[in-house]
N, C-alpha and C positions, 0 to 999 in steps of 0.2 A: 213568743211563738215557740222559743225551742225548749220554755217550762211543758208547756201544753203537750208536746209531742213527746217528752220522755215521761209526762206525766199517764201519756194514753198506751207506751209502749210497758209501764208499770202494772195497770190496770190491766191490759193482755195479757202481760206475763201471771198475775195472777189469779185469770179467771181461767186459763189454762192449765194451771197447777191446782186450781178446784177440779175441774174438767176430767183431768187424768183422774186423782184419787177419787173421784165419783164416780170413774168409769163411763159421764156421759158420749154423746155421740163424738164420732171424729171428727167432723167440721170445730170444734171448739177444743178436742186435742192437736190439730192443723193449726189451729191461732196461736196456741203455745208453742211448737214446732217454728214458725212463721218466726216468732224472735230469737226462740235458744239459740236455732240454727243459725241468723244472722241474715236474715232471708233483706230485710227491714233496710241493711245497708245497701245496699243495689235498686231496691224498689222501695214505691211506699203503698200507702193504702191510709187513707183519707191525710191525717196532716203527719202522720207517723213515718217514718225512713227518712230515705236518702234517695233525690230523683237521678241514678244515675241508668239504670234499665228501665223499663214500662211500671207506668203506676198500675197498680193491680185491683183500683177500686171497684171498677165495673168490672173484674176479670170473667165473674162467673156469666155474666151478660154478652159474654162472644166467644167462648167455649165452654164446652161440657166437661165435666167432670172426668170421665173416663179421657178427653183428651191431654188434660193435667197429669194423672195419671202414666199416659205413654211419656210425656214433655219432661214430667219432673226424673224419670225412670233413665231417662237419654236423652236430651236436647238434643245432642249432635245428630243424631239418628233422627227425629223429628224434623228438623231444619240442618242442613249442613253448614259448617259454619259458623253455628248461631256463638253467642258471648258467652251464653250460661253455661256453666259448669256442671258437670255430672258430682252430685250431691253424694253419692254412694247411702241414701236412706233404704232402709228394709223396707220390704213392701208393705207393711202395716202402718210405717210412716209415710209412706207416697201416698196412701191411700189417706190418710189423716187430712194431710197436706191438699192435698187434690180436693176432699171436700171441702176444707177450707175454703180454697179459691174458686173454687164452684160458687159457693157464696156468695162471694162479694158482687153485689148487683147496686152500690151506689148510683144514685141519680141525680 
């Protein structure tokens, strides 16, 4: 199980680093983002991370995008309190990031 999951978190890593140097959209610069950053260790998203925050498979399936966007910008400000840490990403990476997890609509 845990070949599979560094095998899928390799595979991210570099369809993400085609993604950048192609310039395609940001949901698939967000997937790359999603590892380097280390996003992966607190969450997962299908058999890849670590369950220790919300798995983020269905994320895009109970919030929008733009609310990713405010979340990943500020949690604390979003929910007080909350665990997640203020990332300090520029807004071209919130925005990556956020369509990423818009995304995610596993079923």
């Amino acid at each position: 199980m845990k070949t599979i999951a560094i095998g899928a978190i390799v595979a991210l890593l570099s369809l993400g680093a085609l993604a950048i140097a192609s310039g395609e959209p940001d949901a698939a610069r967000g997937a790359h983002l999603f590892y380097t950053h280390g996003c992966y260790g607190c969450h997962t998203i299908g058999a890849a991370g670590t369950p220790i925050g919300p798995d983020l498979s269905r994320a895009g399936s109970r919030h929008r995008e733009a609310w990713f966007v405010r979340w990943l910008a500020d949690p604390t400000r979003e929910r007080p309190g909350a665990h997640m840490p203020k990332l300090g990403l520029d807004t071209a990476d919130v925005t990556a990031l956020a369509a990423f997890l818009g995304d995610q609509r596993a079923e």
